[in-house]
N, C-alpha and C positions, 0 to 999 in steps of 0.2 A: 504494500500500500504506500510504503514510503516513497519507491522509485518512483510510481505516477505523479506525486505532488513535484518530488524535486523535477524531475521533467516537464512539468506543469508550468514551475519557476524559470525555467530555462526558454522553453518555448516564447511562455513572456514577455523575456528581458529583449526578444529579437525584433530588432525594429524591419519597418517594407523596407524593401530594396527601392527607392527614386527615381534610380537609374542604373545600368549596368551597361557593357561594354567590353570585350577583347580587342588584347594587340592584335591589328590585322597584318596580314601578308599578303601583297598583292588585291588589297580589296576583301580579301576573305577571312572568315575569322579562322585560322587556322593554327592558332597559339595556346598555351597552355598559362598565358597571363589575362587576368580577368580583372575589371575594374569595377567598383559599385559604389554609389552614394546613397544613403541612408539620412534619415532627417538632421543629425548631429556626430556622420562619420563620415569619412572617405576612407574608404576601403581596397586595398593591391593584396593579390592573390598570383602567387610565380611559382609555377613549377609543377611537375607532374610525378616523379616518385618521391619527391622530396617538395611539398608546397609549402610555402613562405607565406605568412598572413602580416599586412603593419596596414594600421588605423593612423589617420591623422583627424584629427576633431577638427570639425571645419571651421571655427571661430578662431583657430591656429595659422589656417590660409591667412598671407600676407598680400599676394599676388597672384596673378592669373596670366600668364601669355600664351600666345597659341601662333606658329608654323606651320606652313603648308609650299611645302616642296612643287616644283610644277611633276614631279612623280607621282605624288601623293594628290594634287588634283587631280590628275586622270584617274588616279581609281578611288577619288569621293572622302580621303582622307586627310588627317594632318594632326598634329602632334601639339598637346598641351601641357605647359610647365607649368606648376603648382611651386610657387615659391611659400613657404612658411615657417613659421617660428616654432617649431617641432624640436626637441632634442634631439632625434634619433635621426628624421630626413627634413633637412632644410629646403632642398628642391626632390621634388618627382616628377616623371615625364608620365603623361600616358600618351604613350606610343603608337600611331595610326590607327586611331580611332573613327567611326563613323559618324558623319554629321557633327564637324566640330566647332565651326561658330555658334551651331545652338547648345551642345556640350557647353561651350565656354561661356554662355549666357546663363544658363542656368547652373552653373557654378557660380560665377558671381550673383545673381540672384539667391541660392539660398546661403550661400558666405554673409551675405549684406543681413538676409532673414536673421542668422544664428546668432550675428555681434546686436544686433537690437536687440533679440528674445533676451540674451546672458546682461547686457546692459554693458557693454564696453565699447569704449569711444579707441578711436587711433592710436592716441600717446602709448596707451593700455596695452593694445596688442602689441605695437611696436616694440615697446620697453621689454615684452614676454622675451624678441629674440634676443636679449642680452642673458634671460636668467640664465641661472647656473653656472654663469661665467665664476672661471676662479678670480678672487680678488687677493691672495695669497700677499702677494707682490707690493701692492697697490697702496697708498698712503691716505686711501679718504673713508670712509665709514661705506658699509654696505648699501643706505640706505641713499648713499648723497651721489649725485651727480659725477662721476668724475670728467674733469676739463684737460681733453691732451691737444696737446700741443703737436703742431710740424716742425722738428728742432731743424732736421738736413733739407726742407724745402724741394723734398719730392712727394709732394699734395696725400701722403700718409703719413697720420698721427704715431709720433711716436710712443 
């Protein structure tokens, strides 16, 4: 009796799929990389005796670009970068995917939804890609700003 509940819990916690999509080849989906968005996940699934699962929560998205090869317009495709403030992947590609300016539209559309719903404004997100930085080094307090300077004048802060 218990298994049914805890499965019960499980089945639950799974959000609809939004959207979903494979790496294409030549126009066809003929990859073992799968792509899905979910109302508050983006989801990369790789591989086939060995599959690889990583979630980026989508109020993590920083950025959105999208290429399209003149290869990849002949067979209806083009590639989107997901720039975000994630620990683990700062960029991810999903790779010749089909119908990609509406893909890329409705990514930013529910990116935009996700930071409303949670209540975070820019600076917010923004500030996320520093966390976890080490400050080991560094002479200012964790909480405070720190201010670098260009000492050598090749337009990076030392």
């Amino acid at each position: 009796m218990a298994k049914k509940k805890t499965n019960q819990a499980i089945e639950a916690e799974n959000d609809p799929v939004l959207w979903h999509d494979r790496k294409r080849i030549l126009g066809m989906p003929l990859s073992f990389t799968v792509y899905e968005v979910t109302n508050d996940r983006f989801i990369l699934r790789r591989g086939f005796f060995r599959t690889e699962t990583d979630e980026i929560l989508l109020y993590r998205i920083l950025d959105i670009k999208m290429v399209r090869t003149l290869g990849q317009k002949l067979f209806g495709v083009g590639t989107i970068t997901l720039f975000s403030a994630d620990q683990s992947h700062h960029t991810v590609e999903l790779q010749s995917i089909k119908h990609p300016e509406k893909v890329r539209r409705f990514l930013s559309n529910i990116v935009e939804r996700e930071r409303t719903q949670k209540g975070l404004a820019g600076k917010e997100i923004y500030g996320m890609a520093g966390a976890g930085m080490n400050h080991d080094g560094c002479d200012h307090e964790p909480g405070d700003v720190p201010q670098f300077v260009d000492m050598d004048g090749d337009g990076i802060p030392d």
